[in-house]
Structure formats: C-alpha cells, structure tokens
C-alpha positions as CSV (number, residue, x, y, z in Angstrom):
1,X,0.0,0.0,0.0
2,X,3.5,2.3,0.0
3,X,2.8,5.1,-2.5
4,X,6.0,7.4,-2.4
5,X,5.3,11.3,-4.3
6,X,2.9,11.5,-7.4
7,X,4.8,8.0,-9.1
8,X,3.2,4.7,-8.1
9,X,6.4,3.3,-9.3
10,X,8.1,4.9,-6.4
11,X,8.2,2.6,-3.5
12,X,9.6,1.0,-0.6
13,X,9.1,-1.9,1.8
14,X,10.2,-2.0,5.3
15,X,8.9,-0.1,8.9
16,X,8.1,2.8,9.9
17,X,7.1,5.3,13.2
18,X,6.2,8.3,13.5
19,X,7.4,11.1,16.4
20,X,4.4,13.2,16.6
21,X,5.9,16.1,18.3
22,X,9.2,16.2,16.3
23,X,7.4,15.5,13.0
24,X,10.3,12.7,12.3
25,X,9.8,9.3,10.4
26,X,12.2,6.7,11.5
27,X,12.7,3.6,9.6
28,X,13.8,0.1,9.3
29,X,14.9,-1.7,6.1
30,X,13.8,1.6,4.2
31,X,16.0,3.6,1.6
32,X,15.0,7.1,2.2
33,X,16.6,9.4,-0.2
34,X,18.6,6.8,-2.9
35,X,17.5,7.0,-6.7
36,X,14.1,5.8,-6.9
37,X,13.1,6.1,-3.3
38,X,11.4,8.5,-1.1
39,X,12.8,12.2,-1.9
40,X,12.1,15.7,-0.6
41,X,9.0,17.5,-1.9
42,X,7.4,13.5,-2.1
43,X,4.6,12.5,-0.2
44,X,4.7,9.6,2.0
45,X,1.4,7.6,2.5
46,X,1.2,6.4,5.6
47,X,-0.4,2.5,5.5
48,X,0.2,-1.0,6.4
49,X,-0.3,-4.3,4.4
50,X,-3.2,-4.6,6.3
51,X,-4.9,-1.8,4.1
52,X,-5.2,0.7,6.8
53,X,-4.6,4.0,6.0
54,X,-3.1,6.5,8.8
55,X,-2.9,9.2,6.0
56,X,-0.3,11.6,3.9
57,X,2.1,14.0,4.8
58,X,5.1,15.9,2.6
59,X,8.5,15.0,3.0
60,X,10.8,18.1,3.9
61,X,14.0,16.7,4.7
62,X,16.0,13.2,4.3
63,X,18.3,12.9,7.2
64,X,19.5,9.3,6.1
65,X,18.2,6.2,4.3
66,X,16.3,5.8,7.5
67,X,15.5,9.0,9.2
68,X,13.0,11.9,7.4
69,X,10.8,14.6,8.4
70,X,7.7,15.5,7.3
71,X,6.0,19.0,7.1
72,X,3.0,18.3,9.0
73,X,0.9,15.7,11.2
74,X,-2.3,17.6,10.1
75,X,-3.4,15.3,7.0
76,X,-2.3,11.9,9.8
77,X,-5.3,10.4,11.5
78,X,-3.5,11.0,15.0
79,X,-3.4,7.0,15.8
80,X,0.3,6.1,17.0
81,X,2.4,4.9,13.7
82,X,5.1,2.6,15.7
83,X,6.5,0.1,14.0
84,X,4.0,0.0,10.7
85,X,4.7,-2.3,7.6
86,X,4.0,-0.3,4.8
C-alpha cells in the first residue's frame, strides 16, 4: 500500500514510526533518499499491508536512508504509527 510522491512506481518496503511532536519518520529496512526512493517534496502515505490507511504528509527533509521529516501531522489520522509495515 506504500505510495512514495505522485509516481506509483516509487516505492519502498520495510517499517516505519512516527514522532508526533518532532514530526520525524524513523525507519527500518527503508531507503530514504537513494534514486528511486522517497525524496524531498514527495509524499509519504502512511499505511500497512493490512490496508489501513493512517494518512499523507510531505517529506521536507531526508536525514539518512532511515531517518525523514515531514512538514506536517495535520493530514495523519492521529493513531500512534510505531512500527507500521508499509
């Protein structure tokens, strides 16, 4: 259920959470930022392979292959994203 920006054929497996307050996206097994991937201006949408949907935020900044921050929690549906396969 990964959609990475306006491409579908973006992608990425792996998992992530979600710091509310600091409005940074930790991962595991994830490739933030490397040709293909996730990239600044992107929107991640937030989702497991469950097919629930926590929502989208923009990316604003790409730390590392497993760290990013996101603009803004507003568009999130507030539920705790810990440790979500997506």
């Amino acid at each position: 259920m990964a959609l990475w920006g306006n491409i579908d054929s973006k992608g990425s497996s792996g998992t992530v959470s979600l710091n509310y307050s600091s409005l940074t996206v930790t991962g595991s097994g994830t490739t933030f930022g490397q040709v293909g991937a996730a990239a600044t201006g992107d929107v991640i949408r937030f989702g497991d392979t469950a097919g629930v949907y926590f929502g989208d935020a923009v990316i604003v900044d790409i730390a590392s292959t497993t760290q990013l921050s996101i603009a803004s929690t507003s568009n999130l549906s507030g539920v705790a994203i810990a440790a979500t396969t997506f």
